[in-house]
N, C-alpha and C positions, 0 to 999 in steps of 0.2 A: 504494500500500500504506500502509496506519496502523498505523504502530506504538505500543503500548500498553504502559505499564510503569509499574506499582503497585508505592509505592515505602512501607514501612512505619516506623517507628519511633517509641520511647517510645509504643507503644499509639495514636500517629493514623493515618490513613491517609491515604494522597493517590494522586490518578489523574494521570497526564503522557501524554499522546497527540501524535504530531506525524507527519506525511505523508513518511515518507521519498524515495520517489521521487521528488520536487523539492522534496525541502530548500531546496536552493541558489537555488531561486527565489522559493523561498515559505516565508519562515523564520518558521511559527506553531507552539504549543504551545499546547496544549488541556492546561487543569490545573483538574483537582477537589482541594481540599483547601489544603496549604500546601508552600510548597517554598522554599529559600533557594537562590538561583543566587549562581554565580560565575563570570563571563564576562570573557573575555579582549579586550581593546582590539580594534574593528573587526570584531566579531560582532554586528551587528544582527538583532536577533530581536524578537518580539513574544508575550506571554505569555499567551491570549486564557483568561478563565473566564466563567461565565452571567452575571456581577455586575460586569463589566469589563474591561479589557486593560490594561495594560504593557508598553511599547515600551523597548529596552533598546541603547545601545552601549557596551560596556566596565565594567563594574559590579559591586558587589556588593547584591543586594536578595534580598526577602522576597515572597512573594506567596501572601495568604490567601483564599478563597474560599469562604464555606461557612453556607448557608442564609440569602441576604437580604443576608449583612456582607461587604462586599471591603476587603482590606488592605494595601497597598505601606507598605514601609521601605527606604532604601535608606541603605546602610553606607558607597558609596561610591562615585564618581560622577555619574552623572546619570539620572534616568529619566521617562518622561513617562506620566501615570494618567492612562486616560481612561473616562469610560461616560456614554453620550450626548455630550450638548449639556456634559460636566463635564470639566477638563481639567485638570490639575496637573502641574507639575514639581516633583521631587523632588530633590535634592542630599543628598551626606553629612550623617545626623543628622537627615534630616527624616522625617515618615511622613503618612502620610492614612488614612483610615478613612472609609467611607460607608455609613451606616445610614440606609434607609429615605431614600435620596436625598436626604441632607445630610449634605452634605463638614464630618469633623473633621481639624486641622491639628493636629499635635505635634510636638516636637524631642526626642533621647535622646540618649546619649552612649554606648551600647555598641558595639562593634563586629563583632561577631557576633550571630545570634538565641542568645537562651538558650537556647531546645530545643536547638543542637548541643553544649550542654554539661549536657546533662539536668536543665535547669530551667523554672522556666516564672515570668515577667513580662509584666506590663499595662499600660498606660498608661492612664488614663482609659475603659478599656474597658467597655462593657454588661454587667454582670451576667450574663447570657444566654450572650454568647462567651466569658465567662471559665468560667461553670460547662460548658460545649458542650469547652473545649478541656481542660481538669481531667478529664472525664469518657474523652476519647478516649485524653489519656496515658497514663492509669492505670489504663484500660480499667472504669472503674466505673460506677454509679446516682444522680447525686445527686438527693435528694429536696427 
């Protein structure tokens, strides 16, 4: 069985799908969109989207997905990004981004995503994701 659960807020969307019936064997999550986990020590799981995965134990991260751009930040922790032949670890403060399959490398000092406190921050981001995610908060057009 797949369970499906469309999770909404500040105007984005996001899709979380995962196999319950063997969870326990098979610990993936299908996510369209962006989602911030917070997982408990000795939960390995894996966070698979069309633009890459996210392998996770104990953590807190980020994980964005959505038309071409994939995004891990991870708050706290460790986590490992991968797509293809492309492999990063992630530790507290670090993030990655990969546009058109070249890896960018950042560090930040928050410790949560702003969206859980109804804001919105960039780093170095494309024009494109930043107006793509301004438009889904606030549910509007920009021209």
């Amino acid at each position: 069985m797949l369970v499906s659960l469309v999770v909404s807020g500040c105007g984005a969307e996001k899709e979380l799908e995962y196999k319950k019936k063997n969870w326990e064997s098979e610990r993936t999550l299908l996510l369209d969109g962006e989602a911030y986990f917070k997982v408990k020590k000795g939960s390995i799981f894996t966070v698979q989207t069309k633009n890459g995965s996210v392998t996770v134990l104990g953590t807190q991260f980020t994980v964005t997905s959505d038309d071409g751009i994939f995004e891990a930040k991870c708050f706290e922790g460790k986590v490992r990004v991968t797509k293809g032949n492309l492999s990063e670890i992630l530790t507290k403060g670090k993030g990655v981004r990969l546009v058109d399959n070249t890896l960018e490398k950042w560090e930040f000092v928050s410790i949560t995503p702003s969206w859980t406190q109804a804001e919105s921050s960039f780093t170095n981001a494309p024009l494109p994701r930043v107006i793509r995610a301004l438009e889904k908060q606030f549910e509007v057009t920009i021209n």
